[in-house]
CHARMM internal coordinates of N, CA and C (Angstrom, degrees):
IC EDIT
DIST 1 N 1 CA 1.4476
DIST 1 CA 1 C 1.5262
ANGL 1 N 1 CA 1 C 107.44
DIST 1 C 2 N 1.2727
ANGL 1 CA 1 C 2 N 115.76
DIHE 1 N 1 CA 1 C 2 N 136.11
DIST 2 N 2 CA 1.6174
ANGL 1 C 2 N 2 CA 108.00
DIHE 1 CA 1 C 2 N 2 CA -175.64
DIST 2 CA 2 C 1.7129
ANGL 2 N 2 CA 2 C 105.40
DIHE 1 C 2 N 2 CA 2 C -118.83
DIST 2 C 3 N 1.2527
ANGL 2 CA 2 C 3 N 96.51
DIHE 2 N 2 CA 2 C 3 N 164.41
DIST 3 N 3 CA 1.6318
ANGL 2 C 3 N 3 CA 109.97
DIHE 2 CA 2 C 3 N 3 CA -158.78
DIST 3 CA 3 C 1.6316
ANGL 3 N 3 CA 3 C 104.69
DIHE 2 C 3 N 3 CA 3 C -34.26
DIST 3 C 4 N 1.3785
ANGL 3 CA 3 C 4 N 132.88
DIHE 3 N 3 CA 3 C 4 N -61.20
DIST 4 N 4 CA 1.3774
ANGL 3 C 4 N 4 CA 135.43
DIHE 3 CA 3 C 4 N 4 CA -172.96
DIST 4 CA 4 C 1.1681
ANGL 4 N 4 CA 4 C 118.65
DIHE 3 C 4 N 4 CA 4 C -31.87
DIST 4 C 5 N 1.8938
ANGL 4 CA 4 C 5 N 97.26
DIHE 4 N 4 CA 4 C 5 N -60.22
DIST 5 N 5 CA 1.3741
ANGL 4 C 5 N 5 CA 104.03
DIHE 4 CA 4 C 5 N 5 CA -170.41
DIST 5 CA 5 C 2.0102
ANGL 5 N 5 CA 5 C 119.27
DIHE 4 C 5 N 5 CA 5 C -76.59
DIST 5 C 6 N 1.4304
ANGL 5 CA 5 C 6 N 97.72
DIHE 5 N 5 CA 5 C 6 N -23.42
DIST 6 N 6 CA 1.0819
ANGL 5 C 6 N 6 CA 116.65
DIHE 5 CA 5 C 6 N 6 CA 168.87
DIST 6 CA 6 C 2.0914
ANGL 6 N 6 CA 6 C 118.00
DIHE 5 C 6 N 6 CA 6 C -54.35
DIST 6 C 7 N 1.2587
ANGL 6 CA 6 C 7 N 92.84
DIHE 6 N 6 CA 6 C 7 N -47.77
DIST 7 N 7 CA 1.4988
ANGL 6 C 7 N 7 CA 109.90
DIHE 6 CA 6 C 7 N 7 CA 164.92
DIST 7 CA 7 C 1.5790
ANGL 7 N 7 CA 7 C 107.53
DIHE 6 C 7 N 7 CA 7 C -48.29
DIST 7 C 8 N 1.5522
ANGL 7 CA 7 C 8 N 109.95
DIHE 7 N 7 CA 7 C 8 N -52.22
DIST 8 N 8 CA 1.7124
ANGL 7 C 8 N 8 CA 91.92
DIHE 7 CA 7 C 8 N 8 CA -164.08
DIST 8 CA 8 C 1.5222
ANGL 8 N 8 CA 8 C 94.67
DIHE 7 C 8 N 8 CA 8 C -89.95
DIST 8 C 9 N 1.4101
ANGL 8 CA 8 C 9 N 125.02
DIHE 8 N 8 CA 8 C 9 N -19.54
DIST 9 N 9 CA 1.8698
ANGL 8 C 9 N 9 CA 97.09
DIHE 8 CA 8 C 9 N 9 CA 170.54
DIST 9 CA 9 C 1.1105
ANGL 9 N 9 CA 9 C 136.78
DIHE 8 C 9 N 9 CA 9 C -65.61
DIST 9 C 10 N 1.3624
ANGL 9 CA 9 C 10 N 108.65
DIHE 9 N 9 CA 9 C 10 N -25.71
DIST 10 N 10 CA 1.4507
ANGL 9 C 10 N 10 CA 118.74
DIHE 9 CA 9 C 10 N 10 CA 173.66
DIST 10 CA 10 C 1.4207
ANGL 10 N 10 CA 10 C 118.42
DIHE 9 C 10 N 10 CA 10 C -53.80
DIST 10 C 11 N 1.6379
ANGL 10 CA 10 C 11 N 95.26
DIHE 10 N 10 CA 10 C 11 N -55.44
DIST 11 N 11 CA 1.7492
ANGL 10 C 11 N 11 CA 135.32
DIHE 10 CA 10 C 11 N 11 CA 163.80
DIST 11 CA 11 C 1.6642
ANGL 11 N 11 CA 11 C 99.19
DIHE 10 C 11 N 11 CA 11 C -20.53
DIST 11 C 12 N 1.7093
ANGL 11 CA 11 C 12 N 104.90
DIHE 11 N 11 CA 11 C 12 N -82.80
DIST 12 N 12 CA 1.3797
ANGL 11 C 12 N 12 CA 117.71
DIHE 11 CA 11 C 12 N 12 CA 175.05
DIST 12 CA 12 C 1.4418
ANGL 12 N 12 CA 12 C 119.57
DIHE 11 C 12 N 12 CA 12 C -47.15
DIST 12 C 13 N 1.2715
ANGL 12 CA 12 C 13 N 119.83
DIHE 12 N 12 CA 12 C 13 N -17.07
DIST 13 N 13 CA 1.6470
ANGL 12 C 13 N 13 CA 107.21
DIHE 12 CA 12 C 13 N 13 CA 179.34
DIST 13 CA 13 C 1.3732
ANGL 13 N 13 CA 13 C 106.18
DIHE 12 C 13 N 13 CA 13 C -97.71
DIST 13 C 14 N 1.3195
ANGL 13 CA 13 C 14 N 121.98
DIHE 13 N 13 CA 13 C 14 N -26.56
DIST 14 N 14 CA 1.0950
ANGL 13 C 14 N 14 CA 108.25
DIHE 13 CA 13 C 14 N 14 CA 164.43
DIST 14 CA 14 C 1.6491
ANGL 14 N 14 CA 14 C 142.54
DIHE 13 C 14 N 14 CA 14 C -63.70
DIST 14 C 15 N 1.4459
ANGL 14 CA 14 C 15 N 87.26
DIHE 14 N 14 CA 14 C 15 N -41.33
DIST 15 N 15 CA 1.6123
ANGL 14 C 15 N 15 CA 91.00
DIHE 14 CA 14 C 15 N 15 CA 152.30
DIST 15 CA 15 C 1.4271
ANGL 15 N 15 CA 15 C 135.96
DIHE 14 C 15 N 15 CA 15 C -44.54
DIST 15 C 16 N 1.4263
ANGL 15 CA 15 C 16 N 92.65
DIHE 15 N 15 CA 15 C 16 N -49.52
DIST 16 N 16 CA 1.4526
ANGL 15 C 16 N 16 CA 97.05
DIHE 15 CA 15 C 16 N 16 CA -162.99
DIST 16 CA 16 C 1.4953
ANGL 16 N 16 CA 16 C 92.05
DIHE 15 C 16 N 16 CA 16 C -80.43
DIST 16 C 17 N 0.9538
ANGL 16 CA 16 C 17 N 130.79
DIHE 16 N 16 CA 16 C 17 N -9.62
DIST 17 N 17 CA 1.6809
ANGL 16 C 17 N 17 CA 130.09
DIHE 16 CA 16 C 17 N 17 CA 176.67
DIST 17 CA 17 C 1.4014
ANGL 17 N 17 CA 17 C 112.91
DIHE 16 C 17 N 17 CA 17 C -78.65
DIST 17 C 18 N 1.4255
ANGL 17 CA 17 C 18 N 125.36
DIHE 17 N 17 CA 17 C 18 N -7.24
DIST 18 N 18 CA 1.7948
ANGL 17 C 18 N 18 CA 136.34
DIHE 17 CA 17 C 18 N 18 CA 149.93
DIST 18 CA 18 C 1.9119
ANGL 18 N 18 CA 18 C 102.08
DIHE 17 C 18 N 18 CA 18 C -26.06
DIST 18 C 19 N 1.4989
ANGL 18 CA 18 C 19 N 93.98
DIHE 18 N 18 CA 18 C 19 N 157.07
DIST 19 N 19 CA 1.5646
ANGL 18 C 19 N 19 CA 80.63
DIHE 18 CA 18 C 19 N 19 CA -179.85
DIST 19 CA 19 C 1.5949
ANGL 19 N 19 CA 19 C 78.16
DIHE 18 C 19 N 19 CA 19 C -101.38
DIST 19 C 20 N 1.3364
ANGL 19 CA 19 C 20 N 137.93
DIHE 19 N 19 CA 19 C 20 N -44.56
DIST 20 N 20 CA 1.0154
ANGL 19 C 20 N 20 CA 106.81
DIHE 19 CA 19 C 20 N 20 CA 170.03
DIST 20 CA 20 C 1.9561
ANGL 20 N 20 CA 20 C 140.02
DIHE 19 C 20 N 20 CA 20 C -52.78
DIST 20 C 21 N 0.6744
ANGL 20 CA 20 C 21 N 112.04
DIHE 20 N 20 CA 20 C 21 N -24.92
DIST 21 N 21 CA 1.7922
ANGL 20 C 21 N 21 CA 138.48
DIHE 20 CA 20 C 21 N 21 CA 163.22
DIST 21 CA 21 C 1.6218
ANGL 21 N 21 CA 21 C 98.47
DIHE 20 C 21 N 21 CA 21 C 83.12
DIST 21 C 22 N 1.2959
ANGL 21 CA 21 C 22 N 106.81
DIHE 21 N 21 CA 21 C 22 N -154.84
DIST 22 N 22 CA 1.5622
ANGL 21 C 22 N 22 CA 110.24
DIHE 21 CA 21 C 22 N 22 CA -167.71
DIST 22 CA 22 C 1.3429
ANGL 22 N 22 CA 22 C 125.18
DIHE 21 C 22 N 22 CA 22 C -143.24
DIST 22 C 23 N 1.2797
ANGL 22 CA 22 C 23 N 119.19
DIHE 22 N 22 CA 22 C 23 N 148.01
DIST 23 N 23 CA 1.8195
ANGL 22 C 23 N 23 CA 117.08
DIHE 22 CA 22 C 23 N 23 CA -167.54
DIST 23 CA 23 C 1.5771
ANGL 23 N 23 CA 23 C 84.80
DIHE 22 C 23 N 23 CA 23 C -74.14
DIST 23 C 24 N 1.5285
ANGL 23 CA 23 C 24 N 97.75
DIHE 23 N 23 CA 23 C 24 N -179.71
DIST 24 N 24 CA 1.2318
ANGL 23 C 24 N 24 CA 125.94
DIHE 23 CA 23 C 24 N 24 CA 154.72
DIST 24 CA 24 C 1.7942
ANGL 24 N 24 CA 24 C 135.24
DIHE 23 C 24 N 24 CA 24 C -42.66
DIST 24 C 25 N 1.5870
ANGL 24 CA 24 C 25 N 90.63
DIHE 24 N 24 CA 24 C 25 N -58.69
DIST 25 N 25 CA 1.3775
ANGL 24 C 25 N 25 CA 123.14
DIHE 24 CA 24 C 25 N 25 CA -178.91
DIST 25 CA 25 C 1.5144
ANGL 25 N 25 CA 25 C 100.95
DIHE 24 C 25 N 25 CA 25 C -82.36
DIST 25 C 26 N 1.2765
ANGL 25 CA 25 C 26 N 142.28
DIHE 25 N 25 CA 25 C 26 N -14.60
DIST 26 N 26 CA 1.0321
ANGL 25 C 26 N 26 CA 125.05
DIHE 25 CA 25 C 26 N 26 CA -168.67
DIST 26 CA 26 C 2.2913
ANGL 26 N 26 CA 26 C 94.71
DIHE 25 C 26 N 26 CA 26 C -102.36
DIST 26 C 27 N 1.3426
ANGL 26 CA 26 C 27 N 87.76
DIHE 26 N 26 CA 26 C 27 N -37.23
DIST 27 N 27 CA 1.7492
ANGL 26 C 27 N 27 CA 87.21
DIHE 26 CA 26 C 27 N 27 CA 175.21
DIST 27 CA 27 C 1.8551
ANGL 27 N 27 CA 27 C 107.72
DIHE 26 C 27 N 27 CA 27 C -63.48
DIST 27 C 28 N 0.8494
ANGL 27 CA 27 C 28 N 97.93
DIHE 27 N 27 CA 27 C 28 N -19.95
DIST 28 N 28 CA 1.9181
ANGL 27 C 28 N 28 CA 105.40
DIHE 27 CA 27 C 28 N 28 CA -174.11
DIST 28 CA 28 C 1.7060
ANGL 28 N 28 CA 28 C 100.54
DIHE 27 C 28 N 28 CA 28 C -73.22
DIST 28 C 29 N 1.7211
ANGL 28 CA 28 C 29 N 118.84
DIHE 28 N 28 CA 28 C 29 N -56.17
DIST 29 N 29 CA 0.8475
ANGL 28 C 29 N 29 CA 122.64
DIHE 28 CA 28 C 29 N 29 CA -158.63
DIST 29 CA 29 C 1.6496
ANGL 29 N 29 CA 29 C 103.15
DIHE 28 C 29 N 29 CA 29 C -80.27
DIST 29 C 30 N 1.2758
ANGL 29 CA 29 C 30 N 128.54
DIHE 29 N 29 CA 29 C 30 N -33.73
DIST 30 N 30 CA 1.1749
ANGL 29 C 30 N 30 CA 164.59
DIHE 29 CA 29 C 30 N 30 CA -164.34
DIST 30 CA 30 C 1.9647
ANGL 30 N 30 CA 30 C 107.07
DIHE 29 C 30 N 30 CA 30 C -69.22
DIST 30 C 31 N 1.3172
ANGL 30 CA 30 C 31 N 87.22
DIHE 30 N 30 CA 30 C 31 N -44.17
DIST 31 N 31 CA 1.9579
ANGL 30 C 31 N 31 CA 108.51
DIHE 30 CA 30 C 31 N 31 CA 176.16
DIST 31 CA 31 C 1.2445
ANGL 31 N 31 CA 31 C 103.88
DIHE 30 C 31 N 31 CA 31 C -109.80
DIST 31 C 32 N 1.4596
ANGL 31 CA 31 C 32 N 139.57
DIHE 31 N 31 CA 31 C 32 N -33.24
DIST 32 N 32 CA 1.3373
ANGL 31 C 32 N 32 CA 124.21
DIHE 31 CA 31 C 32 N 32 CA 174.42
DIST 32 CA 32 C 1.4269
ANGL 32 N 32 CA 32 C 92.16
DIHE 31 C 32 N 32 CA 32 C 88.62
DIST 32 C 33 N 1.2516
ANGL 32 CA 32 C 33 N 130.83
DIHE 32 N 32 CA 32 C 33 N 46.10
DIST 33 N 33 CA 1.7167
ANGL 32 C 33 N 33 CA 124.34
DIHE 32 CA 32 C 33 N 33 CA 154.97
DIST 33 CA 33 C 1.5446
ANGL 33 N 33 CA 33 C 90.56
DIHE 32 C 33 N 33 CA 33 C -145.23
DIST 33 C 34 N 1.5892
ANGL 33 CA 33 C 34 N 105.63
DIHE 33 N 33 CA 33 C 34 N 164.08
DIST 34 N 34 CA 1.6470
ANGL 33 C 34 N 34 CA 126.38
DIHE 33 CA 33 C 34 N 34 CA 177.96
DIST 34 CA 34 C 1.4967
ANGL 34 N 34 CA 34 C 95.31
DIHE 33 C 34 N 34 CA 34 C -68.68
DIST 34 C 35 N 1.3214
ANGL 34 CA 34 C 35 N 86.76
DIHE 34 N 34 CA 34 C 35 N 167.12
DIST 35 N 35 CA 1.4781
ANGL 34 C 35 N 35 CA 123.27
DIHE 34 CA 34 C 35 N 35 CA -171.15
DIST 35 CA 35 C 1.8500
ANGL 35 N 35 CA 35 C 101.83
DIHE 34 C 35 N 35 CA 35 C -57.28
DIST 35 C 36 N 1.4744
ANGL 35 CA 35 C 36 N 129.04
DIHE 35 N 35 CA 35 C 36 N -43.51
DIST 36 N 36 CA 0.9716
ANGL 35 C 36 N 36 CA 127.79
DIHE 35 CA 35 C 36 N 36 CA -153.73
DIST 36 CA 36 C 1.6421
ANGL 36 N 36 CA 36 C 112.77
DIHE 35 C 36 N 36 CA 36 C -91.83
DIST 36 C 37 N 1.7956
ANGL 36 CA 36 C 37 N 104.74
DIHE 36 N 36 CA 36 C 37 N -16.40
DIST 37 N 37 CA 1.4519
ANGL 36 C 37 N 37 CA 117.37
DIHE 36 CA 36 C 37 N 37 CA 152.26
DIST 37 CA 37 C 1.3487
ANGL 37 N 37 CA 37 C 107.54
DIHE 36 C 37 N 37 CA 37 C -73.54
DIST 37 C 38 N 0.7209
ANGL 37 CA 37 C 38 N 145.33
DIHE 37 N 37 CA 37 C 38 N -63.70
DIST 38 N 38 CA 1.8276
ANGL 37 C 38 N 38 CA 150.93
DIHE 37 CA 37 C 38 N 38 CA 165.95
DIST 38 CA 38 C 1.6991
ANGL 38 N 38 CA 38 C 108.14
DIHE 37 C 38 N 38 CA 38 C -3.41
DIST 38 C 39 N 1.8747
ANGL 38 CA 38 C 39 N 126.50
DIHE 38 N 38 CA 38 C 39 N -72.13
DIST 39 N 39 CA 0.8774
ANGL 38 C 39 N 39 CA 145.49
DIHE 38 CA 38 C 39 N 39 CA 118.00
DIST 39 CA 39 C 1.9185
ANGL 39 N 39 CA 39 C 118.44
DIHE 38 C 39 N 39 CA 39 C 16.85
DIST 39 C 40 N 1.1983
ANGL 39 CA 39 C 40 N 88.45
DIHE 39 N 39 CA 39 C 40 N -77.16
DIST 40 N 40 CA 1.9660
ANGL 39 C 40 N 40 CA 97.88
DIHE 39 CA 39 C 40 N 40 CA -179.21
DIST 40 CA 40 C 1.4872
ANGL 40 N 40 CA 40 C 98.63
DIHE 39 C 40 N 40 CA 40 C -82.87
DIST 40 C 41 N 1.0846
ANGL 40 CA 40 C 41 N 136.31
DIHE 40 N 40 CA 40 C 41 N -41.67
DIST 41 N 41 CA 1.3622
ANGL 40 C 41 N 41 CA 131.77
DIHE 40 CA 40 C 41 N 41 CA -162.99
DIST 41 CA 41 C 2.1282
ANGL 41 N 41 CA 41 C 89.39
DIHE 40 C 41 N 41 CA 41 C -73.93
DIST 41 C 42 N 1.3544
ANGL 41 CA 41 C 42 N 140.31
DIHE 41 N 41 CA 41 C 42 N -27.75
DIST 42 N 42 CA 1.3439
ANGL 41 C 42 N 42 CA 135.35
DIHE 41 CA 41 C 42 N 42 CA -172.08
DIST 42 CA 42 C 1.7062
ANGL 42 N 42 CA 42 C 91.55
DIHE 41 C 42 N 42 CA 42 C -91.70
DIST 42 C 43 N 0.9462
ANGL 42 CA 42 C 43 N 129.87
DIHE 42 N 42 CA 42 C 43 N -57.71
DIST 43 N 43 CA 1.7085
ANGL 42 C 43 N 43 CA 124.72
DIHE 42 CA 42 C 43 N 43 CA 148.67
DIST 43 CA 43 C 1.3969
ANGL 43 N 43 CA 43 C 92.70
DIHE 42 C 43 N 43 CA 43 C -7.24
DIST 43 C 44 N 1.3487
ANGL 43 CA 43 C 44 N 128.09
DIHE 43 N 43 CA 43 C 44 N -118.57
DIST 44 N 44 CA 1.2679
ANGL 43 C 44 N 44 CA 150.40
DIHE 43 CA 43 C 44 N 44 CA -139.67
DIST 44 CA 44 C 1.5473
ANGL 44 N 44 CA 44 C 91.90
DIHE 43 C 44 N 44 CA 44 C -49.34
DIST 44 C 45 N 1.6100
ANGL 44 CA 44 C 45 N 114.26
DIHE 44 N 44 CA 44 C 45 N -48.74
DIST 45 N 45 CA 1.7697
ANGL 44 C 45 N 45 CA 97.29
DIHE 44 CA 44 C 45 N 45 CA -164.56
DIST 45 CA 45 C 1.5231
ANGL 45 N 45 CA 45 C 96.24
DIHE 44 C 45 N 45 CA 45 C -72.33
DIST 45 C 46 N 1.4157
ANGL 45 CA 45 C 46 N 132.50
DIHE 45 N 45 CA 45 C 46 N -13.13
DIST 46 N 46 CA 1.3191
ANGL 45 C 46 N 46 CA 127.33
DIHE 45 CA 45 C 46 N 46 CA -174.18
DIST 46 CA 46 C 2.0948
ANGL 46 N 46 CA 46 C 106.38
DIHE 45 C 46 N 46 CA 46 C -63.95
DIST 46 C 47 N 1.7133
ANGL 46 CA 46 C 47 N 101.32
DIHE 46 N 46 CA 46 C 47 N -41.74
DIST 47 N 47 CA 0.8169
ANGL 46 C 47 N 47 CA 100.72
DIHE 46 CA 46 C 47 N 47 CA -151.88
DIST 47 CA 47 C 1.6979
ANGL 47 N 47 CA 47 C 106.72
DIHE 46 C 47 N 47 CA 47 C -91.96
DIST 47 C 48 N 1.3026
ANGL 47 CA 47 C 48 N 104.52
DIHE 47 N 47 CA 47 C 48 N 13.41
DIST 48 N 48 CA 1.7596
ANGL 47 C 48 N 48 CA 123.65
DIHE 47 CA 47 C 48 N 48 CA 169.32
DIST 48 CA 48 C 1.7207
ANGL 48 N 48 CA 48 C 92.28
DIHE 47 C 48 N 48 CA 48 C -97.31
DIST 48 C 49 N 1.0014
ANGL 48 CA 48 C 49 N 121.44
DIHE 48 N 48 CA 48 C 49 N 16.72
DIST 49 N 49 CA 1.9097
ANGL 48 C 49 N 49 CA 96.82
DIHE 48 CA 48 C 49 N 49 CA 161.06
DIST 49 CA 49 C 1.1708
ANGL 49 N 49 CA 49 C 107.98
DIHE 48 C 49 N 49 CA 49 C 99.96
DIST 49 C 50 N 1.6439
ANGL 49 CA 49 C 50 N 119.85
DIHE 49 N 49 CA 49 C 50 N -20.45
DIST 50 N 50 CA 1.3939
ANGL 49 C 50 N 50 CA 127.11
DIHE 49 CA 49 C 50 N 50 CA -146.46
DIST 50 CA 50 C 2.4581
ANGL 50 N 50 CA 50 C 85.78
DIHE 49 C 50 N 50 CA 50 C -90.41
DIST 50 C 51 N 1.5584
ANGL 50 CA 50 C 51 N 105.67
DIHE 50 N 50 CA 50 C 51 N 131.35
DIST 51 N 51 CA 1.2591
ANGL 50 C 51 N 51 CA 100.63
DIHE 50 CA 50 C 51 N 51 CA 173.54
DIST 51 CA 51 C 1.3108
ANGL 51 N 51 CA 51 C 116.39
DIHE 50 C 51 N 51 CA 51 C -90.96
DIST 51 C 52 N 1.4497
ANGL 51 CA 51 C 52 N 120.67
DIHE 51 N 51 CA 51 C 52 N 134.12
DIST 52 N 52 CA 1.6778
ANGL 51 C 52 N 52 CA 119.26
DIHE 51 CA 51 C 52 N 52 CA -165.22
DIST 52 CA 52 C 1.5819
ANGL 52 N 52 CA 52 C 96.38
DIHE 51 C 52 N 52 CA 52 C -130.02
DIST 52 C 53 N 1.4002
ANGL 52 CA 52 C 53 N 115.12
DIHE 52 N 52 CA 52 C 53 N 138.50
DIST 53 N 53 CA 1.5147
ANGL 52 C 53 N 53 CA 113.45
DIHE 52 CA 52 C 53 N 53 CA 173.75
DIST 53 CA 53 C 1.6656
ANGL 53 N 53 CA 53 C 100.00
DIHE 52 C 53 N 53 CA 53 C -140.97
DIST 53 C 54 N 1.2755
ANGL 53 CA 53 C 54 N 89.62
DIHE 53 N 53 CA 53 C 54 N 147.01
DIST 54 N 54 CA 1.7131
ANGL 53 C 54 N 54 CA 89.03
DIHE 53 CA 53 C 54 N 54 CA 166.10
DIST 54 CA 54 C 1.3786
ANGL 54 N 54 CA 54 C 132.84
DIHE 53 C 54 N 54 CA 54 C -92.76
DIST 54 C 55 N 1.2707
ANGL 54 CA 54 C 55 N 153.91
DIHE 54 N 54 CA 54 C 55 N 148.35
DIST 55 N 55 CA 1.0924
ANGL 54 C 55 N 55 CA 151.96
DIHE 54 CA 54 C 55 N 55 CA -157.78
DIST 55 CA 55 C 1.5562
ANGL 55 N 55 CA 55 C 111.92
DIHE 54 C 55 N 55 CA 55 C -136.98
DIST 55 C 56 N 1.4446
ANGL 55 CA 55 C 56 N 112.05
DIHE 55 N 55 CA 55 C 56 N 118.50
DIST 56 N 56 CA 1.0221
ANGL 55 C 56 N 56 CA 127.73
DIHE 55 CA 55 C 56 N 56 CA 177.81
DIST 56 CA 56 C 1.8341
ANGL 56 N 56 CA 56 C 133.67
DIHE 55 C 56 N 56 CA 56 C -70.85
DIST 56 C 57 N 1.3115
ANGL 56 CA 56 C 57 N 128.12
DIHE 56 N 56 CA 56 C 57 N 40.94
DIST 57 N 57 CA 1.2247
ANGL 56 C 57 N 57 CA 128.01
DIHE 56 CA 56 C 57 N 57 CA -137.05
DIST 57 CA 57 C 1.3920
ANGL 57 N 57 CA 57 C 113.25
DIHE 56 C 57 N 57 CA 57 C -68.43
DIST 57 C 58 N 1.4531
ANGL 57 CA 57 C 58 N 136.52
DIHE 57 N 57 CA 57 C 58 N 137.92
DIST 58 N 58 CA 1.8759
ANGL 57 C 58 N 58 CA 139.96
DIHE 57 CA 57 C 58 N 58 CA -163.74
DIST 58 CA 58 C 1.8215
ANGL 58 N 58 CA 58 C 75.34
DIHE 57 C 58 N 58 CA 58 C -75.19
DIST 58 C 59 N 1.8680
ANGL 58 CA 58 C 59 N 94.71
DIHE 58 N 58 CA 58 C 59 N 134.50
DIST 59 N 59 CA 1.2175
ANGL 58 C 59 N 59 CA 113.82
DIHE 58 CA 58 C 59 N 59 CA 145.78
DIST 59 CA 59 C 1.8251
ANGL 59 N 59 CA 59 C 103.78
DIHE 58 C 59 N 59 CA 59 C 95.05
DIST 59 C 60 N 1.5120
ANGL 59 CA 59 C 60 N 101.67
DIHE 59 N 59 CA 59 C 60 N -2.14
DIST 60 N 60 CA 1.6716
ANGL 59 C 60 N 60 CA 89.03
DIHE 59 CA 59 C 60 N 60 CA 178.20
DIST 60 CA 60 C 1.6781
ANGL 60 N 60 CA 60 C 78.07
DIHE 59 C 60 N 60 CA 60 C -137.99
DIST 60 C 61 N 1.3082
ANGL 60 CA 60 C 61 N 103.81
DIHE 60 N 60 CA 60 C 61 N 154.33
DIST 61 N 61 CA 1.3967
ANGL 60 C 61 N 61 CA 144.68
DIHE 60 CA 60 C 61 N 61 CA -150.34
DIST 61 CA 61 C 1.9418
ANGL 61 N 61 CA 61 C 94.93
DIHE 60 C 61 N 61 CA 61 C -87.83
DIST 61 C 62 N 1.1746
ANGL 61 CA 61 C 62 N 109.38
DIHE 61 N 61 CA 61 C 62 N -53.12
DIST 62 N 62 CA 1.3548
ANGL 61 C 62 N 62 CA 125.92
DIHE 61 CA 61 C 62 N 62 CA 171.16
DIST 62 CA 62 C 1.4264
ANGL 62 N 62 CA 62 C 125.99
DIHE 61 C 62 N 62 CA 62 C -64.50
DIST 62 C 63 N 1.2616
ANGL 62 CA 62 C 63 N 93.49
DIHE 62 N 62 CA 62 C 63 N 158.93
DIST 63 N 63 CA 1.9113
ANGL 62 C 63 N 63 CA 98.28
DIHE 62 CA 62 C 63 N 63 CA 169.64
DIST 63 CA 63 C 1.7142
ANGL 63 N 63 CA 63 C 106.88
DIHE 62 C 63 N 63 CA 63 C -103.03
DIST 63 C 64 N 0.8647
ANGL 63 CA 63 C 64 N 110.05
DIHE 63 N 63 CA 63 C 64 N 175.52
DIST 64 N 64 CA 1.4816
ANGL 63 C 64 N 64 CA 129.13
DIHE 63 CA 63 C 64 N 64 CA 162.37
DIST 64 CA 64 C 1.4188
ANGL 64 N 64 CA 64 C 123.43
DIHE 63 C 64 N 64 CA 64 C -137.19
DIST 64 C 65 N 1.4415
ANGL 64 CA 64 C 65 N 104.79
DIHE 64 N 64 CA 64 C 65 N 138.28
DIST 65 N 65 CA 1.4208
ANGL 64 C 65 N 65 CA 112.20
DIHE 64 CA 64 C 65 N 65 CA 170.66
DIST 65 CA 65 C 1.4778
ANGL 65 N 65 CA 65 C 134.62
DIHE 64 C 65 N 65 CA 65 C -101.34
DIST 65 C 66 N 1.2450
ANGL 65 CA 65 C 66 N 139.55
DIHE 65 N 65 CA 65 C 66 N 131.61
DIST 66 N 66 CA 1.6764
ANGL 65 C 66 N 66 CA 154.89
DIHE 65 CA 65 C 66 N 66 CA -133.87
DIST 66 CA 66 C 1.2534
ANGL 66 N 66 CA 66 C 92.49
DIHE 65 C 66 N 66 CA 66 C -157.04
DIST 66 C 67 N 1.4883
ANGL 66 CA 66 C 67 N 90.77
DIHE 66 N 66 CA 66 C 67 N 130.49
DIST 67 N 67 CA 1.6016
ANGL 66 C 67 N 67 CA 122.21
DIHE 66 CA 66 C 67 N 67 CA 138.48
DIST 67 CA 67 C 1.6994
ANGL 67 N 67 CA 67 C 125.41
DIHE 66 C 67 N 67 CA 67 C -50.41
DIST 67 C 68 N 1.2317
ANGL 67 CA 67 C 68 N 139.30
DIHE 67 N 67 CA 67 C 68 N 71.93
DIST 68 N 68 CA 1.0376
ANGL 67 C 68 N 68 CA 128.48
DIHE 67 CA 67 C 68 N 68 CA 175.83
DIST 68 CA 68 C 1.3889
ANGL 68 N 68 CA 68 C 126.69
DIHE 67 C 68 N 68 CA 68 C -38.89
DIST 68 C 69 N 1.8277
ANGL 68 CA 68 C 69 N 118.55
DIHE 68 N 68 CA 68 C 69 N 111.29
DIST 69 N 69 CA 1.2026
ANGL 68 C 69 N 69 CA 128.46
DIHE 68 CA 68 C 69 N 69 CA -173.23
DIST 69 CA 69 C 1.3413
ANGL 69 N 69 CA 69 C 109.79
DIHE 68 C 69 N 69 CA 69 C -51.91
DIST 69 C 70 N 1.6627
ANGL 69 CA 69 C 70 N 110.03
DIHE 69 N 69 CA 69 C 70 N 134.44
DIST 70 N 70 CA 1.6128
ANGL 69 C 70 N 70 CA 86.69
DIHE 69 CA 69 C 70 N 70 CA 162.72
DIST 70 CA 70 C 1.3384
ANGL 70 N 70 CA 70 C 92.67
DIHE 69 C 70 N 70 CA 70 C -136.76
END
COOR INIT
IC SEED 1 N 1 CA 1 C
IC BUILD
């Protein structure tokens, strides 16, 4: 992994480590890549160990993504 991309995973875990957590569109806009890197980049942090779930919240249209507490 080289420094750039390394920058936005870290980037991305922190986000998603919000207790509120984060849409899709907001990690895209947030890292400066499309939606479909967004996607592979939660892949990859999935596949470092890191637990990710989505959350369905009443009243918003979207999901969100979280760090599952442990």
């Amino acid at each position: 992994m080289r420094g750039k991309n390394l920058g936005k995973f870290l980037r991305a875990v922190d986000l998603l480590g919000k207790t509120e957590g984060v849409t899709i569109d907001e990690l895209s806009e947030e890292l400066g890549i499309d939606r479909r890197s967004v996607y592979r980049l939660l892949e990859f942090i999935q596949e470092f160990g890191f637990p990710i779930y989505e959350d369905k919240i009443r009243l918003e249209k979207k999901k969100r993504w979280k760090l599952e507490a442990t």
